[in-house]
Backbone as CSV, one residue per row, in Angstrom:
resi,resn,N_x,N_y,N_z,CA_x,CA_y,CA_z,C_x,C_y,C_z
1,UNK,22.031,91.642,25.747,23.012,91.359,24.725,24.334,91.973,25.142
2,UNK,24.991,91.278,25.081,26.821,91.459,25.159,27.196,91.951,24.009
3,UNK,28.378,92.892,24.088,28.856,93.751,24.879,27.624,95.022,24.787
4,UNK,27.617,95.561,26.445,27.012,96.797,26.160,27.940,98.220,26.677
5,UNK,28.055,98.892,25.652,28.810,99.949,25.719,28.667,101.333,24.763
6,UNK,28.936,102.127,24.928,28.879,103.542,24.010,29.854,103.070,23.163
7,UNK,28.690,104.056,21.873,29.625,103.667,20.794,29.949,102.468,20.355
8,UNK,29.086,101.596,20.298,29.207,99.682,20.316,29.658,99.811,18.949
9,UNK,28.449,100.648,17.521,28.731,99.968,16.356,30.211,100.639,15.782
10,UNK,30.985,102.031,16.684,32.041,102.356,15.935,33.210,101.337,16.468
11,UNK,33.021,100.854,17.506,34.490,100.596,17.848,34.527,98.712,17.596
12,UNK,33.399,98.206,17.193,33.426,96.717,17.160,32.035,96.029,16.242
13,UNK,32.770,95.567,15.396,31.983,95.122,13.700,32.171,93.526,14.498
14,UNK,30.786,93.002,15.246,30.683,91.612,15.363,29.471,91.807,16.059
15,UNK,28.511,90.445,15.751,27.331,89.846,16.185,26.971,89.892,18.021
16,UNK,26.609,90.528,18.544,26.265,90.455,20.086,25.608,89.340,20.067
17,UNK,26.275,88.999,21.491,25.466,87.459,22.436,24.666,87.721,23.243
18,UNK,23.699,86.958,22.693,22.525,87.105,23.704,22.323,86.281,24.566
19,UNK,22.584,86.704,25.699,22.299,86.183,27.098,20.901,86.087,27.853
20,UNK,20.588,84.534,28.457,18.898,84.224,28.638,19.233,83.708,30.155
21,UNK,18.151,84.372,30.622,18.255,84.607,32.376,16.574,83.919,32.198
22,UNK,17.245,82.943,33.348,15.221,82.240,33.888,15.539,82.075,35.451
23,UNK,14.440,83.362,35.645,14.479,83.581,37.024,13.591,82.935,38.050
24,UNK,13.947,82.711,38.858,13.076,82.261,39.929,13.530,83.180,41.448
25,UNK,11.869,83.339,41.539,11.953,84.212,43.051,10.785,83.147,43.747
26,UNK,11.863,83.042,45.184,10.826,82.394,45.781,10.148,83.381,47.115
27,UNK,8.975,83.265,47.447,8.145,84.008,47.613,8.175,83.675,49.501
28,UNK,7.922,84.701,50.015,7.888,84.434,52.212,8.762,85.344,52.481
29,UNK,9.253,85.051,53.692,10.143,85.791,54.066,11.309,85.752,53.916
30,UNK,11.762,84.831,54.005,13.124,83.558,53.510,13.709,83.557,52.171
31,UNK,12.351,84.107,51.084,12.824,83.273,50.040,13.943,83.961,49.256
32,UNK,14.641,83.398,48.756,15.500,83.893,47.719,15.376,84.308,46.177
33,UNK,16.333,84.840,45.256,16.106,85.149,43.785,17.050,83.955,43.056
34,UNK,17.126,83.762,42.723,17.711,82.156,41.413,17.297,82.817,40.024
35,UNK,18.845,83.022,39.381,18.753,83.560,38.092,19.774,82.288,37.316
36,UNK,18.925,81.191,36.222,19.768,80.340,35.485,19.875,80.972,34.570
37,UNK,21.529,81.000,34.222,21.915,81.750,33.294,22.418,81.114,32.278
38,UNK,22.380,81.275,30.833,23.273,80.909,29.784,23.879,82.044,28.816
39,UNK,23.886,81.278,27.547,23.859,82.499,26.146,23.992,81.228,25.151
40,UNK,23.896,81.839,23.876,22.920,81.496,22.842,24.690,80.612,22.299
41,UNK,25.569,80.699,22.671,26.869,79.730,22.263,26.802,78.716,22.865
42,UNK,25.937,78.159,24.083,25.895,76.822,24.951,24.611,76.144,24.056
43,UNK,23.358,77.350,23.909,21.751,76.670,24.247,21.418,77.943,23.271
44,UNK,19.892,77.583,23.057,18.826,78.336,22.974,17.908,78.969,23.931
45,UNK,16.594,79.193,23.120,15.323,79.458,23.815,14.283,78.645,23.635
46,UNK,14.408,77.856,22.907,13.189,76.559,22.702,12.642,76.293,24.166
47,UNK,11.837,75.641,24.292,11.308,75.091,24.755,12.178,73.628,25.963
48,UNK,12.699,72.930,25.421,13.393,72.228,26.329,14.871,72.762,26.349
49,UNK,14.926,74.076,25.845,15.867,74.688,26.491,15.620,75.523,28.454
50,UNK,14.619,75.872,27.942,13.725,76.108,29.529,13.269,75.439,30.431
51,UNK,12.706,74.177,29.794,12.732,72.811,31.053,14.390,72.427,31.213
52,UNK,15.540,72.682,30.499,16.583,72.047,31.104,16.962,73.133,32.366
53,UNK,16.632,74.357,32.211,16.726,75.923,33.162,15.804,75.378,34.533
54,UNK,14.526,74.757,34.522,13.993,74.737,35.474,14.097,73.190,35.693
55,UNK,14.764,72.445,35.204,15.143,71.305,35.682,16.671,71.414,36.712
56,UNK,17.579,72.037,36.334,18.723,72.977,36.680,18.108,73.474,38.386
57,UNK,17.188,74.372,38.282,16.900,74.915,39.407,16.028,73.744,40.867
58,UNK,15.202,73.212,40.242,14.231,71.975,40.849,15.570,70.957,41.507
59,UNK,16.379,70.631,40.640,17.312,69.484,40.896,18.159,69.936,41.867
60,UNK,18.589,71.358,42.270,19.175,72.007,43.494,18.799,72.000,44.892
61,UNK,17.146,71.730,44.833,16.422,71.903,46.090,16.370,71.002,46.890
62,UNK,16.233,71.169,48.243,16.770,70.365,49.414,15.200,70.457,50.224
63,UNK,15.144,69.364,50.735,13.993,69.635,51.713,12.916,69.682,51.125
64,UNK,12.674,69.398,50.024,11.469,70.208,49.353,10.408,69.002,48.410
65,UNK,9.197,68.796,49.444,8.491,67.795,48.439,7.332,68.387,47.741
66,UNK,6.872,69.602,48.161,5.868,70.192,47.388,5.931,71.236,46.889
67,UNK,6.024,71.524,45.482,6.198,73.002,44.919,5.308,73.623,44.061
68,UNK,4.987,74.461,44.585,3.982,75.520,43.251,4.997,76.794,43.036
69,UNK,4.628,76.788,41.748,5.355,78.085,40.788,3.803,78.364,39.817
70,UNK,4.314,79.734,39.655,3.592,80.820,39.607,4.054,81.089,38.167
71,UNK,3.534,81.014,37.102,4.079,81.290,35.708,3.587,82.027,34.867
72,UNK,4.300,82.948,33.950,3.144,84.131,32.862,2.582,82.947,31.593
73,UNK,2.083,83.713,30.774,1.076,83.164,29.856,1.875,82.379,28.963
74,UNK,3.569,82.980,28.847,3.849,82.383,27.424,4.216,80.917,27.186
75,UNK,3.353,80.894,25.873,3.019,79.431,25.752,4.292,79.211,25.164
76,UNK,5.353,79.789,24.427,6.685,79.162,24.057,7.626,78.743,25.547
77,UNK,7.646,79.401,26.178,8.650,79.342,27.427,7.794,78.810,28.358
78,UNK,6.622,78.711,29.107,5.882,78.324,30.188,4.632,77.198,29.925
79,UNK,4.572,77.256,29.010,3.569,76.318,28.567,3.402,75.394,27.190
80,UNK,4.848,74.690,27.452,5.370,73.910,26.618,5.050,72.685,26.749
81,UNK,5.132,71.638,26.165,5.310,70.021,26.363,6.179,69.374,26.976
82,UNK,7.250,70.210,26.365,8.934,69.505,27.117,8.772,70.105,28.539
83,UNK,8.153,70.837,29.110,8.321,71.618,30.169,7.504,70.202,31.181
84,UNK,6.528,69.861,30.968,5.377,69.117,31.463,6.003,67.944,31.223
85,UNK,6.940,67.528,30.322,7.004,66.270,30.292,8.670,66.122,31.235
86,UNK,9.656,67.295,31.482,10.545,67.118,32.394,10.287,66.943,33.478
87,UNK,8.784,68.018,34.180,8.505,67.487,35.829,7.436,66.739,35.981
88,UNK,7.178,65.718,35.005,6.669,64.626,35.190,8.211,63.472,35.896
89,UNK,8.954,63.914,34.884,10.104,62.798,35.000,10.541,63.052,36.294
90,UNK,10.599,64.713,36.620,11.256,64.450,38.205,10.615,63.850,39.109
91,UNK,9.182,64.564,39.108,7.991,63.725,40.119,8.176,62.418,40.327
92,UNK,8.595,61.172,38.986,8.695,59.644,39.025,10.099,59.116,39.360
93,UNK,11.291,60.538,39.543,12.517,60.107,39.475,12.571,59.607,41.042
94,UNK,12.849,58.487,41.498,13.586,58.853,43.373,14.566,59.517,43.700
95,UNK,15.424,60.065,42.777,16.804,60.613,42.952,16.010,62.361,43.456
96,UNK,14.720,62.521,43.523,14.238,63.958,43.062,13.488,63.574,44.710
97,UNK,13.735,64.912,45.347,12.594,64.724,46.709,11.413,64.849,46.222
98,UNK,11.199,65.999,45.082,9.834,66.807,44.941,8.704,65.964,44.398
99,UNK,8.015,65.667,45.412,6.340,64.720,44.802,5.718,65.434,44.442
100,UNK,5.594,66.413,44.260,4.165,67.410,43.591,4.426,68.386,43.040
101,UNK,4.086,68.411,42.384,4.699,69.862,41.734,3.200,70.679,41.053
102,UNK,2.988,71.876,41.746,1.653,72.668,41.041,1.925,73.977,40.317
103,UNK,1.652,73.996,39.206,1.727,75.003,38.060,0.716,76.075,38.175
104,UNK,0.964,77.444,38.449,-0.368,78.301,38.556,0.460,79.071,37.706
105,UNK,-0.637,79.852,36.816,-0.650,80.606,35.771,-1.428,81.904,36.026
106,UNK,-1.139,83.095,35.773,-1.392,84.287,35.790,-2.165,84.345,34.824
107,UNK,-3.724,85.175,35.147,-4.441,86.024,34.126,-3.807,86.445,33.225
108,UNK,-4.059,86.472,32.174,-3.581,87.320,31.233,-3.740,88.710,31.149
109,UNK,-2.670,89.740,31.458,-2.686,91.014,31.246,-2.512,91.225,33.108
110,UNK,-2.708,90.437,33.939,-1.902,90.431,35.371,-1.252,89.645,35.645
111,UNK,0.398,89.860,34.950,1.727,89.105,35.550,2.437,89.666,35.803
112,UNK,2.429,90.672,36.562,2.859,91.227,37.621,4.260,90.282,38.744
113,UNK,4.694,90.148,38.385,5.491,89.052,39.404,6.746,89.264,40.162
114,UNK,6.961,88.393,41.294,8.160,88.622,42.002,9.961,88.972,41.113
115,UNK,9.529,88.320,40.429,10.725,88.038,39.295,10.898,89.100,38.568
116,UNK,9.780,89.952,38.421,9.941,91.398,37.142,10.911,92.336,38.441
117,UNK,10.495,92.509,39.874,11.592,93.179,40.487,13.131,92.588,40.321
118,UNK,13.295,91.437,40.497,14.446,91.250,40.103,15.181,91.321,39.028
119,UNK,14.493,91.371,38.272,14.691,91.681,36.714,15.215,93.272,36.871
120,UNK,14.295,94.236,37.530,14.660,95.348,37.495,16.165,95.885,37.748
121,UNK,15.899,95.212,39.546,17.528,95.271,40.165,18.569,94.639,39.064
122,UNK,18.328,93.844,38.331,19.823,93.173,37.564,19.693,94.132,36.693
123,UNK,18.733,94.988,35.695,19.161,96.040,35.234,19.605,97.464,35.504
124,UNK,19.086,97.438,36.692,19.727,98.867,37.110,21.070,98.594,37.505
125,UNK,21.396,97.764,37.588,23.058,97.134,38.394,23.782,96.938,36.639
126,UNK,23.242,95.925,35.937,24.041,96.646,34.432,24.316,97.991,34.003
127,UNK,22.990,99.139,34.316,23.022,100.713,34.155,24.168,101.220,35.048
128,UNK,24.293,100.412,36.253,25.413,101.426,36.943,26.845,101.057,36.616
129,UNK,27.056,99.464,36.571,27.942,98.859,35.562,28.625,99.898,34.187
130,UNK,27.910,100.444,33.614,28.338,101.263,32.440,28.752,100.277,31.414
131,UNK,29.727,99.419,31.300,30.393,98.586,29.908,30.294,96.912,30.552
132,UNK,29.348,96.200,29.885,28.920,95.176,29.771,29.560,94.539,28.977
133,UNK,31.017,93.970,28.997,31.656,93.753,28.055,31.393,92.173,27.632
134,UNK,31.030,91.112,27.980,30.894,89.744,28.154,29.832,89.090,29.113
135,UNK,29.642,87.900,29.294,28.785,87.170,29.972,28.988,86.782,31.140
136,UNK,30.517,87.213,31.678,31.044,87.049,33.133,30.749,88.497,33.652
137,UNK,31.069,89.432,32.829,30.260,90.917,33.276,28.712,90.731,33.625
138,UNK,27.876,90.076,32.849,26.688,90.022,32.987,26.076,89.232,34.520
139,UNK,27.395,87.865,34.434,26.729,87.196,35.871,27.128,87.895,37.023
140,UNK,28.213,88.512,36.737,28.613,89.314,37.732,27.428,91.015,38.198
141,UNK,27.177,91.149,37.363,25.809,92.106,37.551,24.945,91.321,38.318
142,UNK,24.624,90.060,38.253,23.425,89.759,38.497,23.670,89.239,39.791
143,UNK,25.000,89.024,40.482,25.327,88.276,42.047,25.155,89.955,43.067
144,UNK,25.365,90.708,42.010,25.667,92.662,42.982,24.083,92.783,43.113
145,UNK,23.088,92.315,41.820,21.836,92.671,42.537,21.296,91.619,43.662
146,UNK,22.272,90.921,44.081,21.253,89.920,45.343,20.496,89.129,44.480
147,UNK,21.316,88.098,43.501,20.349,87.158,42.969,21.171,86.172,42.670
148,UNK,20.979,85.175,42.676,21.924,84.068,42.996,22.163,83.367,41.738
149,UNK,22.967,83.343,40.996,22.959,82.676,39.635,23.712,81.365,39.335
150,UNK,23.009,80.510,38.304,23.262,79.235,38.609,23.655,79.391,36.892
151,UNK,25.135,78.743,36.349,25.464,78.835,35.333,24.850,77.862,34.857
152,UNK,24.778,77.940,33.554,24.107,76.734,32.710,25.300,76.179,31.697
153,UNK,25.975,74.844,32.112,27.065,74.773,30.951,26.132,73.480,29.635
154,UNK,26.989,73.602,28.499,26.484,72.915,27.743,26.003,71.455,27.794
155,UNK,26.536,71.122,28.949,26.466,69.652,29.310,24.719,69.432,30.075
156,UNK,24.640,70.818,30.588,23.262,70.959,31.734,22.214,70.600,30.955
157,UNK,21.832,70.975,29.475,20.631,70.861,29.065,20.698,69.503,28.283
158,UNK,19.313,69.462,28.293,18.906,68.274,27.872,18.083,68.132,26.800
159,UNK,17.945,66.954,26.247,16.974,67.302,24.975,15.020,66.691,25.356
160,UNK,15.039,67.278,26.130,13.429,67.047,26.579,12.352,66.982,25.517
161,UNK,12.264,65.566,25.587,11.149,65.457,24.173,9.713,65.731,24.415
162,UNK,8.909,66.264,23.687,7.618,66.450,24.018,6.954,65.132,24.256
163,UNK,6.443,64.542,24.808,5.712,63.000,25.097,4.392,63.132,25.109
164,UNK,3.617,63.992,24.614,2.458,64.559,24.140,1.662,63.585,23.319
165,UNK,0.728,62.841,23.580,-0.201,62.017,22.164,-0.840,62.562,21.709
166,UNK,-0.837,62.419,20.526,-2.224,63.250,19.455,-3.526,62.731,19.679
């Protein structure tokens, strides 16, 4: 949440923005950190607010026809409808290299993941930061920890309908 600073509630009477980071670490030797970033004045956290985040990230990739990602349990953010029903659409799109796409899911109570280190580094880089004043402070934290951030403007998301039959 924006602004972070000492003394937040004496010096400023207004609502903090909450800022939503969906990270992706890709895993080898090579791989990189991908942090899609927004805040709650563009988007939400629903559900096809997160397939438009990992539609965002998928739609960047080059070279790439087969992908597995590695995902925690939560069924609001990772195990949605809209989520399943966006990389269906890429899989059938031709504009999309990626033909396959495989979903692995973590035990519950071991999600442990590449992404919680990066998570770390972008907070210890806000801690050394000291005054978090805005959301350009925030992306800017997150390029000093070595993680590559991909803005999310209001135009990026989409309204991903669940296509689910009863």
């Amino acid at each position: 949440m924006q602004p972070r600073i000492d003394e937040f509630k004496t010096c400023v009477f207004t609502h903090r923005l909450v800022a939503s980071n969906e990270t992706i670490s890709e895993l080898g030797k090579n791989g990189k950190d991908t942090a899609v970033l927004w805040h709650e004045a563009i988007s939400g956290r629903r559900g096809k607010d997160i397939a438009s985040a990992f539609h965002a990230y998928i739609g960047s990739l080059r070279d790439t026809e087969k992908l597995t990602m590695w995902l925690d349990n939560c069924l609001g953010k990772n195990k949605n409808w809209s989520l399943f029903t966006m990389m269906l659409f890429i899989i059938n799109c031709p504009r999309y290299e990626v033909k396959e796409i495989k979903l692995k899911y973590f035990e519950p109570g071991h999600t442990f993941m590449a992404s919680d280190a990066t998570h770390g580094r972008i907070e210890k880089q806000l801690r050394k930061m000291g005054k978090v004043f805005d959301f350009r402070d925030f992306v800017d934290a997150t390029k000093q920890a070595k993680c590559e951030p991909v803005e999310m403007a209001f135009t990026g998301f989409n309204d991903w309908e669940s296509d689910v039959s009863q």
